[in-house]
Short mmCIF file of the C-alpha atoms (twelve columns), coordinates in Angstrom:
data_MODEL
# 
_entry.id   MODEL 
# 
loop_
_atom_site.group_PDB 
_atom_site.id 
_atom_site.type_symbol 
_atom_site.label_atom_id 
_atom_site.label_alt_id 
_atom_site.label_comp_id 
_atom_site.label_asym_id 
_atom_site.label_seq_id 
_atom_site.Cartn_x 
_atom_site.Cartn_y 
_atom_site.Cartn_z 
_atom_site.pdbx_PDB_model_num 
ATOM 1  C CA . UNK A 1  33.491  54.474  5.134  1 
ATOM 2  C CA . UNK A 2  35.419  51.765  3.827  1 
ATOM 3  C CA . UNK A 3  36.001  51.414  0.058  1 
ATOM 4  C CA . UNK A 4  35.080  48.322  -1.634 1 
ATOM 5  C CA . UNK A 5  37.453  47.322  -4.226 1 
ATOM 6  C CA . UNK A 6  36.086  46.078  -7.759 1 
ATOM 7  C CA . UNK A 7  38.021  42.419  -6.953 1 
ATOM 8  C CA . UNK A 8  36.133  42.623  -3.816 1 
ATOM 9  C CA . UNK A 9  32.871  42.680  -4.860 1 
ATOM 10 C CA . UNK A 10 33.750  39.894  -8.240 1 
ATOM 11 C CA . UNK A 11 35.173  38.035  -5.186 1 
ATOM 12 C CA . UNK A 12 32.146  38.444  -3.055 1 
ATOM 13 C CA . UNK A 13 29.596  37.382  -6.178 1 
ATOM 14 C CA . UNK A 14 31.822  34.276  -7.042 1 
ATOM 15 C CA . UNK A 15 31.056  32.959  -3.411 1 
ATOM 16 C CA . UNK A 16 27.508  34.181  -3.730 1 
ATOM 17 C CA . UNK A 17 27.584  32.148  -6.938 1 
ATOM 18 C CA . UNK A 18 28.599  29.145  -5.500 1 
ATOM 19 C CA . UNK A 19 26.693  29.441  -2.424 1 
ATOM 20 C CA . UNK A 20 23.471  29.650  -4.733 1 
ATOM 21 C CA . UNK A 21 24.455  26.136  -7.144 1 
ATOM 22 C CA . UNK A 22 25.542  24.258  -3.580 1 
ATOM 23 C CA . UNK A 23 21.766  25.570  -2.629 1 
ATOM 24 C CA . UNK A 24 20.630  24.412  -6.079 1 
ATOM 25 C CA . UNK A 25 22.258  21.016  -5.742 1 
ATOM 26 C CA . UNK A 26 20.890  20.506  -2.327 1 
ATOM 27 C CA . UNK A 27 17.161  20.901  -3.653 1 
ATOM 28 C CA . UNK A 28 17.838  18.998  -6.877 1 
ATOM 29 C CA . UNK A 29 19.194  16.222  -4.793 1 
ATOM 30 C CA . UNK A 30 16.055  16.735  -1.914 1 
ATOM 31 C CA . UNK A 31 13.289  16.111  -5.277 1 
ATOM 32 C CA . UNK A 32 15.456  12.878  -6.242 1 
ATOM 33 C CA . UNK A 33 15.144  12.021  -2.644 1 
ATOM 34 C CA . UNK A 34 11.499  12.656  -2.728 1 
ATOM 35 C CA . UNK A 35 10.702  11.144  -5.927 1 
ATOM 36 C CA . UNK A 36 12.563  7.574   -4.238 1 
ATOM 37 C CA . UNK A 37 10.393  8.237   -1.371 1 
ATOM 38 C CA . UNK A 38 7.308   8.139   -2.941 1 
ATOM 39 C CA . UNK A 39 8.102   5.342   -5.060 1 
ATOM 40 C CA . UNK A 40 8.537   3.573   -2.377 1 
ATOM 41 C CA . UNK A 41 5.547   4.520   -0.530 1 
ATOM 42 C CA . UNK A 42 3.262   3.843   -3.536 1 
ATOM 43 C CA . UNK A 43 4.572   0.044   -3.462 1 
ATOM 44 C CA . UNK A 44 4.012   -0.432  -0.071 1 
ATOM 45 C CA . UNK A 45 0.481   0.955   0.107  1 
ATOM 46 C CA . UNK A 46 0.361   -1.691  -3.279 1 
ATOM 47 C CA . UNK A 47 1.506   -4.310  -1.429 1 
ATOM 48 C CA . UNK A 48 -0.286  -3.235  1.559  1 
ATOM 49 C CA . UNK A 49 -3.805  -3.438  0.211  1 
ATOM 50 C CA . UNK A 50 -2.504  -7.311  -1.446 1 
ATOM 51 C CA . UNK A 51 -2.574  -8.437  2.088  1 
ATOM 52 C CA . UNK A 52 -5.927  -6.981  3.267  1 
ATOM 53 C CA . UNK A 53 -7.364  -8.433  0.465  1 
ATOM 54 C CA . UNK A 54 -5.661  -11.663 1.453  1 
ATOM 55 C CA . UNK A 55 -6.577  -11.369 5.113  1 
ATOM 56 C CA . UNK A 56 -10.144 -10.710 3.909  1 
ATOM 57 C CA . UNK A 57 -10.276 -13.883 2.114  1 
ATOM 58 C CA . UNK A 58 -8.872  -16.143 4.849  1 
ATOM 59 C CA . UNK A 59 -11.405 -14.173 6.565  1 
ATOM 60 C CA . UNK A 60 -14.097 -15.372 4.491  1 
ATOM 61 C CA . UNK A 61 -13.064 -19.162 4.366  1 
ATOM 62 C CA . UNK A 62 -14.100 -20.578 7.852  1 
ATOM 63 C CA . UNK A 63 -17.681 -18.466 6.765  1 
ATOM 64 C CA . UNK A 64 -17.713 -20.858 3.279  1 
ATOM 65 C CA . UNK A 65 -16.942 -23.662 5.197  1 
ATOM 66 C CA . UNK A 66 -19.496 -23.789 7.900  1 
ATOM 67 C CA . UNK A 67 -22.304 -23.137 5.280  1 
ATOM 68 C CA . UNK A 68 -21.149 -25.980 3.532  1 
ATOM 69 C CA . UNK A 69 -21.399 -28.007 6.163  1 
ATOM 70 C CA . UNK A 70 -25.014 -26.602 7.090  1 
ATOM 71 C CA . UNK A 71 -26.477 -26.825 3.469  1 
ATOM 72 C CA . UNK A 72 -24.690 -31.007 3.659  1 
ATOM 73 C CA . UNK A 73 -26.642 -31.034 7.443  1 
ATOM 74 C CA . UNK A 74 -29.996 -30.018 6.034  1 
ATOM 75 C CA . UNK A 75 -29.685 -31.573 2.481  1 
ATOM 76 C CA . UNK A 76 -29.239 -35.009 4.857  1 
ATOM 77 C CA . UNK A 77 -31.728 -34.028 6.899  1 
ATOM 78 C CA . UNK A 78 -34.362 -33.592 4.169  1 
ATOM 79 C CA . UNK A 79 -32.998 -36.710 2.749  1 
ATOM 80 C CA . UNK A 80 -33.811 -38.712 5.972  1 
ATOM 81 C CA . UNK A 81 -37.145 -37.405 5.551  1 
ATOM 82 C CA . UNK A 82 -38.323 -38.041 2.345  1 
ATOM 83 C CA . UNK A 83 -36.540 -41.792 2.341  1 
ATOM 84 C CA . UNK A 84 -39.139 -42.065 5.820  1 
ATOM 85 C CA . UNK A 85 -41.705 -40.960 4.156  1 
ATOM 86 C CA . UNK A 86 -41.329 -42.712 0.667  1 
ATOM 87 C CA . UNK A 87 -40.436 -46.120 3.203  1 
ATOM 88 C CA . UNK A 88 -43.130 -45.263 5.578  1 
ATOM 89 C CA . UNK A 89 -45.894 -45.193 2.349  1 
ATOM 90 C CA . UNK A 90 -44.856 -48.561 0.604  1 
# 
């Protein structure tokens, strides 16, 4: 067997060392990374959910429109009638 030097084995724990703090680096840098990430995600689901409401009340318009016009139709209608009937009378 080989003998293994006391500066061999400081030099092999300095590399160890440094392999470990580039490892620690790496994952401090990945949760930054993740944090931005899900920033980002939260504002687009935000935004996201602006829009379907929006949609949903374009949606909705035509709907308000049309029974406009119907309750206008039938309020004429019933109008008609009663100015008949009140004419028809006299």
């Amino acid at each position: 067997m080989s003998e293994v030097t006391l500066s061999e084995i400081e030099r092999r724990l300095a590399v160890c060392e440094q392999a470990v703090k580039d490892l620690s680096d790496k994952i401090t840098a990945t949760d930054h990374n993740l944090v931005a990430t899900t920033t980002t995600l939260n504002s687009v689901l935000a935004t996201l959910g602006e829009l379907k409401g929006a949609v949903e009340s374009l949606k909705a318009r035509p709907a308000t429109m049309w029974d406009k016009l119907i309750y206008a139709v039938i309020g004429a209608a019933a109008a008609a009638v009663i100015t008949y009937l009140i004419g028809g009378r006299v």
